[in-house]
N, C-alpha and C positions, 0 to 999 in steps of 0.2 A: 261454707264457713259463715257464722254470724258475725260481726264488728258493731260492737256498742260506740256511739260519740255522744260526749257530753261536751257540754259549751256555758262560758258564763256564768261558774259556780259561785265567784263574787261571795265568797267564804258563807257561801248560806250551808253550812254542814248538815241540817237538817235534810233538805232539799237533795243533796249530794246522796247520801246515805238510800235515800229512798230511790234515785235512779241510778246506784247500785244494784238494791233489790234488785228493780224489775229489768235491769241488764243481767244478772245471774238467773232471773226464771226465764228468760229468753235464751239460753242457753249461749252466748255472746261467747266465742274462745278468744277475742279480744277487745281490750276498750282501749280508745281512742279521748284525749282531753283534749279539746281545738281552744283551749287557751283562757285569760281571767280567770285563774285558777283566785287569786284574792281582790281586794277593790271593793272598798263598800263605801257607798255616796250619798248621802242626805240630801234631799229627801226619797234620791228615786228608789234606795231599798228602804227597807221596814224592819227590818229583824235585828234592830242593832242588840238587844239584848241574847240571842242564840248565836252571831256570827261568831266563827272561830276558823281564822287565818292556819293557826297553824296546823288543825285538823285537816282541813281540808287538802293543803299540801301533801300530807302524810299520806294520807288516804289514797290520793295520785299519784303518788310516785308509788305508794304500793302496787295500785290497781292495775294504772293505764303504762305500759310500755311505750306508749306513742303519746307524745303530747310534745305542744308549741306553745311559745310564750305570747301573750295576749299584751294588749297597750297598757294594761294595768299592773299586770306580771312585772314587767319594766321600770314603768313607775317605781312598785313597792322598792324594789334595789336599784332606785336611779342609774338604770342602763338607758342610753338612749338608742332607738333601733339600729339592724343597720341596712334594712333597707326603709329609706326615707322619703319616698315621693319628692324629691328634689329639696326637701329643705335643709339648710344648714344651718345644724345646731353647734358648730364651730365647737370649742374646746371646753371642756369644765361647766357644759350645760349647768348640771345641778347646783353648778358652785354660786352661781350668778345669783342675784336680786331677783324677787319673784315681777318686779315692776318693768325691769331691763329684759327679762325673756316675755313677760306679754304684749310687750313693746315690740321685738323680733320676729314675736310668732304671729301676731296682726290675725287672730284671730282662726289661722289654717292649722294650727296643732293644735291637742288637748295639753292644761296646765294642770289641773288636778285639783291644785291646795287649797279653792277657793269652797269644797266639802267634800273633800275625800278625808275620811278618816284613818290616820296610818295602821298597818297591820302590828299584831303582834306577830313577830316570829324568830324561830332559833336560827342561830348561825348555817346549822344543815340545810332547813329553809330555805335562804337566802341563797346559799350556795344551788340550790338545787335550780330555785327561779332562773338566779344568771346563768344556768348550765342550759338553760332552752331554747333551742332554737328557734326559727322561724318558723320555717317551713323544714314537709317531712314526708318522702315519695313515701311508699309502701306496696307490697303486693298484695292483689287481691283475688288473687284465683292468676289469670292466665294474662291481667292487665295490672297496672299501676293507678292508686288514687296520690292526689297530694293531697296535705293537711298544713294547711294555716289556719292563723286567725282572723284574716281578710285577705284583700283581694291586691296582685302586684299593682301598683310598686309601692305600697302597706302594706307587708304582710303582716305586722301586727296588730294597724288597725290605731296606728297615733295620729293622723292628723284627722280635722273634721271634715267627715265626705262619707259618703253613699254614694255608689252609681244608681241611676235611675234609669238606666236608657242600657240597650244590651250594648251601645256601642262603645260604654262607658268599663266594658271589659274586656273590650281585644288585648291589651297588653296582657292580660292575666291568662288568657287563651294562650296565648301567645307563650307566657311561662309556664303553663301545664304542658304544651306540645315538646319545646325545650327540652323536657324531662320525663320524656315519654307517658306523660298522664291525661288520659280525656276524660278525668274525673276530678274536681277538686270539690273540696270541703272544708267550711269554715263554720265559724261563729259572729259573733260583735252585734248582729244585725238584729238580735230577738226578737225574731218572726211572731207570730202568735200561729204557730204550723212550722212549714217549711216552706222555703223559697228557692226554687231553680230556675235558672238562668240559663239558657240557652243562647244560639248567637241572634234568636231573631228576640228571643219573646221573655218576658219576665211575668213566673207562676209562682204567686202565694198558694200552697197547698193545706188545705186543713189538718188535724189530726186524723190519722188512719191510714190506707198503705198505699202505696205508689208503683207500681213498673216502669222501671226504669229501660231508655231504648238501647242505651249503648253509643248513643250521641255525645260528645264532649257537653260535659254540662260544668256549672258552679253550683253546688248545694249550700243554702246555710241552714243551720241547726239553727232550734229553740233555744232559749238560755237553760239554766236549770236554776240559777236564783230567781226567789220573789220578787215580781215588780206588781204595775199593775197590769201587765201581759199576761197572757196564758202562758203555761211555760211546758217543757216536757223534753224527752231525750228521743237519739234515732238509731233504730239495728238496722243494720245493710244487710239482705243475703246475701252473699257474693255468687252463690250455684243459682240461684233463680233471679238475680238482679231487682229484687225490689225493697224498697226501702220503707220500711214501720217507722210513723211519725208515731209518738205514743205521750200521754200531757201525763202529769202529775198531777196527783191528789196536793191540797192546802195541806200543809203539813203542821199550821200554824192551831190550827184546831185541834190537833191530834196530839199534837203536845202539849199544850193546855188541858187536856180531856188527859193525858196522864198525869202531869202536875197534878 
């Protein structure tokens, strides 16, 4: 079986649409959204005249049966996570002054409103983002992968941190074993490739295919929005275990060029 993942659509719908395509020529019998399904931030996207929040949704709940909410997913319907790297955001988060939560959060969460631009979107929408979990076992042939949007105890990917050090992911080992998975998969990270994690070693992988060992690993996905990363999507074989990093064409040119 093939599994398409997308990550970090950050309502670029252009971008979305095209690693659809090339998940349906890959013959993918499932896709996978590892979260940011919306979130669009000045200056780091570009596309504010194509983004569209509520396409993008639609498209994913169509498409992907497997999908987790991302730290911006959240944001859009001021859900605060629930699993939190230890911080307490106490009661009526949203309701507070934006001065009194940056005050609180001293810098270890994301605030957002200082250029996130709000999404548009319908009540279904809305409903659908808060309906998203976190995390989401799955089978894959004969094992189990997880699916977040980061790494425990974020799995959504809201406070500011990257590990850097493999040691900086025993806990998340630790919750893939928990739940019977030696494979976990995320986004947040937009590699310019792919990035696996193992317990000794941390590997940026280029675009193009990988064998996988069978080792408990952490994979993150490319985004699929424009930044100024490369960006691109990943099919899993599950019967031969390796993994196609595959980038995206500029889709910016190509619609211009139809315009």
């Amino acid at each position: 079986m093939k599994v398409g993942f997308l990550a970090d659509i950050h309502e670029d719908i252009l971008h979305l649409r095209a690693a659809l395509e090339i998940l349906e020529r890959q013959r993918c019998e499932q896709i996978v959204c590892l979260g940011d399904i919306v979130g669009f931030t000045l200056p780091f996207y570009q596309y504010i005249h194509s983004r569209d929040a509520e396409s993008c949704v639609t498209l994913v709940r169509d498409r992907c049966p497997v999908a987790v909410a991302g730290n911006h997913d959240l944001y859009a319907v001021r859900k605060t996570p629930e699993h939190r790297a230890g911080f307490d955001y106490g009661e009526n988060w949203y309701g507070l002054d934006y001065a009194v939560r940056a005050k609180r959060a001293r810098n270890r969460i994301w605030l957002y409103e200082d250029n996130e631009i709000p999404p548009r979107l319908s009540p279904a929408s809305i409903e659908y983002l808060r309906s998203l979990p976190e995390f989401r076992p799955f089978s894959i042939g004969s094992d189990s992968c997880m699916v977040t949007h980061f790494c425990y105890p974020d799995l959504s990917g809201s406070t500011i941190f990257f590990p850097e050090q493999p040691f900086h992911l025993r806990k998340h080992f630790q919750f893939l074993e928990e739940h019977g998975c030696r494979m976990g998969i995320s986004g947040h990270g937009h590699p310019e490739g792919c990035l696996i994690v193992d317990e000794d070693r941390f590997t940026l992988h280029p675009f193009g295919t990988i064998q996988l060992t069978g080792d408990p690993v952490w994979i993150v996905a490319p985004c699929i929005a424009r930044t100024s990363r490369a960006n691109g999507c990943l099919v899993l074989d599950t019967e031969t275990m390796t993994l196609d990093i595959i980038p995206l064409k500029d889709q910016r040119r190509e619609h211009a060029d139809r315009v």
